[in-house]
N, C-alpha and C positions, 0 to 999 in steps of 0.2 A: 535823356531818352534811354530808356529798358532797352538792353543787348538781349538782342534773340541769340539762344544756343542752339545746337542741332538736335532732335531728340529723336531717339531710336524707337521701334517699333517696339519692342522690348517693353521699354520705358512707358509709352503709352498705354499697353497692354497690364502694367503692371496696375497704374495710376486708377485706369477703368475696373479691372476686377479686385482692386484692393487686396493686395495681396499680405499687406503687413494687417489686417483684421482677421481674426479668426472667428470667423459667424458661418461657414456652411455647418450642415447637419453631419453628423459621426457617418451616415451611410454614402453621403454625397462627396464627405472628404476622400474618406477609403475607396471607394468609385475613381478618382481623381489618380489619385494613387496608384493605381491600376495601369495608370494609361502608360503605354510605352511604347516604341519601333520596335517591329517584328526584325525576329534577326535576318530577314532579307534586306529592309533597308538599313539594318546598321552594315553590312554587308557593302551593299551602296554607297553608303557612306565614308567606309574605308579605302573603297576605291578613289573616290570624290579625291578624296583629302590625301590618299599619297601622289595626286595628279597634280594637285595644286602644288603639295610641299616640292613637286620634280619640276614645277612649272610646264607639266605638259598637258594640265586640262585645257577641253576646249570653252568658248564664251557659252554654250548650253549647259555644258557642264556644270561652268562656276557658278550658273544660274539655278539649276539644280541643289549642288550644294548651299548656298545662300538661300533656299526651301527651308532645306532640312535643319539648315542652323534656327532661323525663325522659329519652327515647327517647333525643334526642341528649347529655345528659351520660352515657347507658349507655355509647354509643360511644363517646363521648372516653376516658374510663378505659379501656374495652378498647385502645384503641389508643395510650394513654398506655403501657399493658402491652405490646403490641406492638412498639413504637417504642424500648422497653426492653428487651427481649428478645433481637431481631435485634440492638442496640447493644453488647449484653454477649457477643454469641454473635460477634461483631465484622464484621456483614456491613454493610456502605455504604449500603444502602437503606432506613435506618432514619426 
């Protein structure tokens, strides 16, 4: 019998948007690219994570942070997509 592993959201995320394929379009990858947290939530963020490293966040908190952490491995993979994309399509700004 096949051992089930735990698989992250991440993981799944990746698998769904194919991120090791580079087939979006030059305008769609660069769009991608784009995307980022405003410096308020990275702001947030820094708060988040020196609360946790002091162990004095609260359960909303770490729930909060464990958002943003998601949010941002979303981006990464899109823009691992991206960055593969524009690389195969042969444009320098990858």
């Amino acid at each position: 019998m096949e051992e089930i592993t735990a698989i992250s959201e991440s993981e799944i995320l990746a698998d769904v948007i194919a991120s090791d394929q580079g087939d979006l379009t030059a305008e769609v990858a660069q769009a991608g690219l784009r995307w980022k947290f405003t410096d308020q939530a990275i702001a947030r963020m820094n708060v988040l994570a020196q609360r946790n490293s002091k162990g004095t966040i609260t359960a909303q908190e770490r729930q909060d942070l464990e958002k943003y952490l998601r949010v941002g491995n979303l981006i990464n993979i899109v823009q691992a997509k991206a960055r593969l994309s524009l690389k195969s399509a042969g444009h320098s700004d990858a």
